[in-house]
C-alpha positions as CSV (number, residue, x, y, z in Angstrom):
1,X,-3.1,-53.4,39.9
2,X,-5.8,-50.9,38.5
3,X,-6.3,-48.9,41.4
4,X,-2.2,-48.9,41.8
5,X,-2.5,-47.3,38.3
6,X,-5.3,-44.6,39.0
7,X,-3.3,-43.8,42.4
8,X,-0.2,-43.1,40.6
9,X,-2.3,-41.0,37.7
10,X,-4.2,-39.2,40.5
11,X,-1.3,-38.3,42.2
12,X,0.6,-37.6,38.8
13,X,-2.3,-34.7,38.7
14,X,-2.2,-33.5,42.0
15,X,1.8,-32.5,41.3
16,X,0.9,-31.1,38.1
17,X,-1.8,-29.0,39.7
18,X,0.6,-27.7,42.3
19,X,3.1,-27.3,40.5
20,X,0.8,-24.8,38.1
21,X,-0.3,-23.1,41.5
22,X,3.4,-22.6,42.1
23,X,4.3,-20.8,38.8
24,X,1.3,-18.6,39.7
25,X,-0.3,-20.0,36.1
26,X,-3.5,-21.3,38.1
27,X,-7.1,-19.7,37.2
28,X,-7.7,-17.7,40.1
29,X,-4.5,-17.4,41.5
30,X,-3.5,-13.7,41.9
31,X,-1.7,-11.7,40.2
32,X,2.3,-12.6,40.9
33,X,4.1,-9.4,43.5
34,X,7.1,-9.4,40.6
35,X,3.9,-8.2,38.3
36,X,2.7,-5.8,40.2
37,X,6.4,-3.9,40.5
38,X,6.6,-4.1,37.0
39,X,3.1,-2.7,36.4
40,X,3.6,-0.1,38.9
41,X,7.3,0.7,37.2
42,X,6.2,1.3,33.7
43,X,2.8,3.5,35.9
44,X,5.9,5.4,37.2
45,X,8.0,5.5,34.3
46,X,4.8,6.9,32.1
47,X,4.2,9.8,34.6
48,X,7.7,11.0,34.9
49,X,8.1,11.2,31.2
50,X,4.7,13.6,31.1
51,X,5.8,15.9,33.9
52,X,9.2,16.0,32.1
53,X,7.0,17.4,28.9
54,X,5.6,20.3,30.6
55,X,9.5,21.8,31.3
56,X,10.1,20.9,27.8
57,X,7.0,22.9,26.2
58,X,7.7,25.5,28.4
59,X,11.3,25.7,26.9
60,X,10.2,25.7,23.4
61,X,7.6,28.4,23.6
62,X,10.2,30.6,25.7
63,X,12.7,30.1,22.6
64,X,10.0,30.8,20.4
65,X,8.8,34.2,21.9
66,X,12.4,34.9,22.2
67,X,13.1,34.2,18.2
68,X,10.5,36.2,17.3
69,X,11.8,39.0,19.1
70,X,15.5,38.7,17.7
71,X,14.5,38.5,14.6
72,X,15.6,41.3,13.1
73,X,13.1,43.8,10.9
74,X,9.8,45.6,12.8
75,X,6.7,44.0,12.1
76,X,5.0,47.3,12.6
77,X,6.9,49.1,10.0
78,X,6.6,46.0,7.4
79,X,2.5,46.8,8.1
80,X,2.9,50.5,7.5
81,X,5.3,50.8,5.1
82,X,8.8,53.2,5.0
83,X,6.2,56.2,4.7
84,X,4.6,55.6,7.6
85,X,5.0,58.7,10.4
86,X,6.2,58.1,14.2
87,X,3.0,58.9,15.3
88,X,1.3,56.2,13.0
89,X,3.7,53.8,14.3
90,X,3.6,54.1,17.8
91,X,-0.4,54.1,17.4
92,X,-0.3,50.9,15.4
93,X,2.3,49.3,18.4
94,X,0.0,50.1,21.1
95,X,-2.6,48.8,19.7
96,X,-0.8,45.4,19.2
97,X,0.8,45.3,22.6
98,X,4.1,45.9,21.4
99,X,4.5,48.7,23.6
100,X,4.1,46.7,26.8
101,X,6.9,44.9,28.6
102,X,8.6,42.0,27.5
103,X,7.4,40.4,30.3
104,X,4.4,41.2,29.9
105,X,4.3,40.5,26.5
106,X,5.6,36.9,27.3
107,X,2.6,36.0,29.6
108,X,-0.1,37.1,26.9
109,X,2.4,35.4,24.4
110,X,1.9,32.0,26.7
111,X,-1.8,32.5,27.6
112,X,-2.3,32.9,23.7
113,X,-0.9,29.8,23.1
114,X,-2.4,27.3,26.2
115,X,-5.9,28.9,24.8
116,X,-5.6,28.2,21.3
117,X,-4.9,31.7,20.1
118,X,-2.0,32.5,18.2
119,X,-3.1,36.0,16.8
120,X,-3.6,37.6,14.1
121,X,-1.0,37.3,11.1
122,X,0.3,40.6,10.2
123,X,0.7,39.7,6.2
124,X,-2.6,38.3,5.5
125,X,-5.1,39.3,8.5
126,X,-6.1,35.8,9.2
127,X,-6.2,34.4,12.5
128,X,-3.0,32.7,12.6
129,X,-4.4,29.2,14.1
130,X,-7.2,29.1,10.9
131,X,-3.8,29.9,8.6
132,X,-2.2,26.6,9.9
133,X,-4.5,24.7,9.6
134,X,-5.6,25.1,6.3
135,X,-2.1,24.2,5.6
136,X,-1.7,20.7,8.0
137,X,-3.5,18.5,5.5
138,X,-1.1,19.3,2.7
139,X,1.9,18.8,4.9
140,X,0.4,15.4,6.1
141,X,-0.2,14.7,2.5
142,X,2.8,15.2,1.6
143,X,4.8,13.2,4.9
144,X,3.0,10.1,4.6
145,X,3.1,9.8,0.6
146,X,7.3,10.3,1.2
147,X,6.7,7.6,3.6
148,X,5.1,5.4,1.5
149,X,7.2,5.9,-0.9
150,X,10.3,5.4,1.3
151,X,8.9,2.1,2.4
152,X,8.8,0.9,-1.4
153,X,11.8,1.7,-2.1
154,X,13.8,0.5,1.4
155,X,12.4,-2.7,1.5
156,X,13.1,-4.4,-1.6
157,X,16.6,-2.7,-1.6
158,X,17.1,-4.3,1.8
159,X,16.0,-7.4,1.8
160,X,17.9,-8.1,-1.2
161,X,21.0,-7.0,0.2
162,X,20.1,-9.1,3.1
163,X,20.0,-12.4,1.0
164,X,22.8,-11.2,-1.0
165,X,25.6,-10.5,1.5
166,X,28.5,-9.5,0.6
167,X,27.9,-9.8,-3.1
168,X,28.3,-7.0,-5.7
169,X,24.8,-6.4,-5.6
170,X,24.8,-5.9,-1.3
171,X,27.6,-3.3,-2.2
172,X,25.8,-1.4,-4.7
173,X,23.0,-1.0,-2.6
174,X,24.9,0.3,0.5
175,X,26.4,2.7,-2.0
176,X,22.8,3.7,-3.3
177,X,22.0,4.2,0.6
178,X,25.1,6.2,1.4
179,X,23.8,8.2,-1.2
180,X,21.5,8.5,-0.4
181,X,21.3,9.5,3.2
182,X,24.7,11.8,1.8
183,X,22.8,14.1,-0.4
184,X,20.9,17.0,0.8
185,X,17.4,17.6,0.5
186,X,18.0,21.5,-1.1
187,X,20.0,20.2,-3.7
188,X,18.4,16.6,-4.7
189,X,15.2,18.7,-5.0
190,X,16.1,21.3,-7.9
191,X,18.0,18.5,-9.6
192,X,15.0,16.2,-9.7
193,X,13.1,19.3,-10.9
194,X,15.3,19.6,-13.5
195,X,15.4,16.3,-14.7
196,X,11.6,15.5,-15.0
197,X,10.2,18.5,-14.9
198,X,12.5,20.8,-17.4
199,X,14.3,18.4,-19.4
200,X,11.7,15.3,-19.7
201,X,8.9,16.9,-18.9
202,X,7.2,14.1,-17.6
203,X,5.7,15.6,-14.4
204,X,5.2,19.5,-12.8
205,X,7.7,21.2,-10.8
206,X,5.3,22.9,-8.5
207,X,1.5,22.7,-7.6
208,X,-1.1,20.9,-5.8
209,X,-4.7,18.9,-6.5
210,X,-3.4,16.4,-8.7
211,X,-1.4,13.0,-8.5
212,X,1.2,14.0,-10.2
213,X,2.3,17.1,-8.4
214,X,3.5,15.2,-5.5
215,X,5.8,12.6,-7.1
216,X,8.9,15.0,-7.3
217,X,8.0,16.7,-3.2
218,X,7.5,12.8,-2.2
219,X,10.6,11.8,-3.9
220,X,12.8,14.4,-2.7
221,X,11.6,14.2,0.9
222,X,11.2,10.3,0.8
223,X,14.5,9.7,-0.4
224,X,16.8,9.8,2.7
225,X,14.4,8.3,5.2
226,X,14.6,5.3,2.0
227,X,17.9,5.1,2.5
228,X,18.4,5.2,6.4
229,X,15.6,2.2,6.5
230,X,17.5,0.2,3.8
231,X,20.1,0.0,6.2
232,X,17.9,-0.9,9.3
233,X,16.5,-3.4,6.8
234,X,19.6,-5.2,5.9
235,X,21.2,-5.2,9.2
236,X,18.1,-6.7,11.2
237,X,17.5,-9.2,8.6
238,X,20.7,-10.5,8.5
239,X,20.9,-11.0,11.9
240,X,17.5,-12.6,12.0
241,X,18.5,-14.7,8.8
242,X,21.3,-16.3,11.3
243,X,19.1,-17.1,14.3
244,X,18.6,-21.1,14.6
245,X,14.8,-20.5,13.7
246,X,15.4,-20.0,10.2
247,X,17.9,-22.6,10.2
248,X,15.5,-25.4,11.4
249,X,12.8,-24.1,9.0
250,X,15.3,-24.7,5.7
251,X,16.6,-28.0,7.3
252,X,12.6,-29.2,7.1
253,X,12.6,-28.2,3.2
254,X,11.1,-24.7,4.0
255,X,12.1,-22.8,0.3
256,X,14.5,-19.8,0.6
257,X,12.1,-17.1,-0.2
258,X,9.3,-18.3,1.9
259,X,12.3,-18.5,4.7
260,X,13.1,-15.0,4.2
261,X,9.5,-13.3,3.8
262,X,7.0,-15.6,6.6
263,X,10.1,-15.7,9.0
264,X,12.8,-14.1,9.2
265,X,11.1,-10.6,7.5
266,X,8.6,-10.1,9.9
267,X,10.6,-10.6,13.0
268,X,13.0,-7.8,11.3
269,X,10.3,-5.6,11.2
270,X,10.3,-4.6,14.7
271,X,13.4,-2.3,14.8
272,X,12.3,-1.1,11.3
273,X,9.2,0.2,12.4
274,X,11.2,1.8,15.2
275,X,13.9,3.4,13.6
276,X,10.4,4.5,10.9
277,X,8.6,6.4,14.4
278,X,12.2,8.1,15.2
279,X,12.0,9.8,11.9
280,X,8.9,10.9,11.4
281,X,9.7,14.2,13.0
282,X,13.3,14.3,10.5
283,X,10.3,14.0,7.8
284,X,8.5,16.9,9.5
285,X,11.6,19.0,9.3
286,X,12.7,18.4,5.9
287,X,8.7,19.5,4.0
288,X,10.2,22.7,4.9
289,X,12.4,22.9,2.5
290,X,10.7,20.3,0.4
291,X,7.5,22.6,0.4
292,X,9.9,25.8,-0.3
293,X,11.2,24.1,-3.3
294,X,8.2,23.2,-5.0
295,X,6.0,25.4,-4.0
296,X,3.7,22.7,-1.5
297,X,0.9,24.9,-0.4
298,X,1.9,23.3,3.7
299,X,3.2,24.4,6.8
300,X,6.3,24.6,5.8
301,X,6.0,27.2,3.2
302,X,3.9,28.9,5.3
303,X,6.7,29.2,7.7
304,X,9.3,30.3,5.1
305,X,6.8,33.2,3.7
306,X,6.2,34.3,7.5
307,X,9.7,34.3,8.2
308,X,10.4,36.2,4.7
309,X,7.4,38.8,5.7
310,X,9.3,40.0,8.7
């Protein structure tokens, strides 16, 4: 009877070790063909979407060059002033390479900027490439502190509009988000200026150095990416809130909140942090004016006063 039992137990192992050689799950085993295709895919899929970045670099520094040329005003004459003879002026253009042809001036305009060397900034004399970046860690300064504060203020809004669906409360904050995302970034900007600055005077309107110069720039530039992930929030958290998981975790006495936060939260995060790397470059775009507004000492201003200086 005993070796009947350890027959049927050694042969109960033998099936369970084939059977784990069959799903391929077997140390040793190699690696399944299906694996390898997929491997090979996302190889394939990574190198297409780098060779499709050359045409796309190539396109932006063609519309660049060409910008710069249709802009109207003469950089020479800005240098020289009104005064300034024809003979002066033409000296001054040689000397730049603005008398060569436009295709020529394109090639030295692209080897310029594969090298690093973006010239010589006609305001201020400063290599332009030292100008900008003296000016990036402002800019960064200021994105990720509007992120930050973003985050605080998306989060809480939308995970209690989560839990309170279709309350009064879920409505006012879709109509705070609305709002938000509504209103534009050159007119929240002045008002908030005006509110804390002028008539409270809590905090400075312009600035740099100190903590609180860049509450009102955060705040401004912060305030629509708040309310686009408040949104994201609320909608991927009620969906998760729904999923049988959550379900079976209240069912064993699991308490609302802890639910909600070690659940059902963290699985929402996943789009959120998405939809957060999508608008990091809309964050990019608005310290522009953000930075123009109150006088940020970043990219962005420097790109206004360039453009202005034409």
């Amino acid at each position: 009877m005993a070796t009947t039992s350890a027959s049927t137990s050694l042969t109960k192992v033998a099936a369970a070790r084939s059977e784990l050689k069959a799903r391929h799950d077997w140390p040793g085993n190699e690696v399944p063909e299906s694996t390898w295709h997929r491997r090979l895919a996302v190889t394939r899929h990574s190198l297409r979407r780098l060779l499709l970045t050359v045409p796309v670099l190539f396109g932006v520094a063609t519309l660049v060059f060409s910008l710069i040329h249709l802009v109207p005003g003469d950089p020479v004459q800005a240098m020289l002033g009104e005064s300034a003879s024809p003979a002066d002026v033409a000296v001054l253009r040689a000397r730049l390479g603005l008398d060569r042809p436009l295709v020529a001036q394109y090639l030295a305009f692209l080897g310029g900027v594969a090298t690093g060397n973006l010239g010589t900034s006609l305001r201020t004399n400063q290599p332009v490439a030292v100008a900008i970046g003296e000016r990036i860690p402002a800019t960064f300064e200021l994105a990720l502190t509007a992120i930050v504060v973003a985050m605080l203020i998306a989060l809480p809004l939308g995970i209690v509009a989560a839990v309170r669906a279709g309350t009064a409360l879920d409505h006012a904050a879709i109509t705070a988000a609305m709002f938000g995302i509504s209103i534009p970034t050159f007119w929240l900007g002045p008002l908030l200026a005006i509110v804390f600055a002028v008539w409270l005077g809590w905090l400075p309107v312009s600035g740099y150095g100190t903590a609180a110069h860049v509450v009102l720039p955060a705040l401004t530039l912060g305030a629509p990416l708040s309310a686009v992930l408040a949104r994201i929030t609320r909608a991927s958290l009620i969906e998760e809130l729904r999923e049988p998981y959550v379900l079976a975790a209240r069912a064993r006495g699991v308490s609302a909140a802890r639910a909600v936060m070690n659940h059902a939260f963290r699985n929402s995060l996943i789009p959120i942090v998405t939809v957060l790397g999508l608008q990091l470059g809309s964050v990019l775009t608005g310290a522009v004016i953000t930075e123009t507004i109150f006088a940020w000492p970043g990219v962005g201003r420097l790109l206004v006063q360039a453009i202005t200086a034409r």
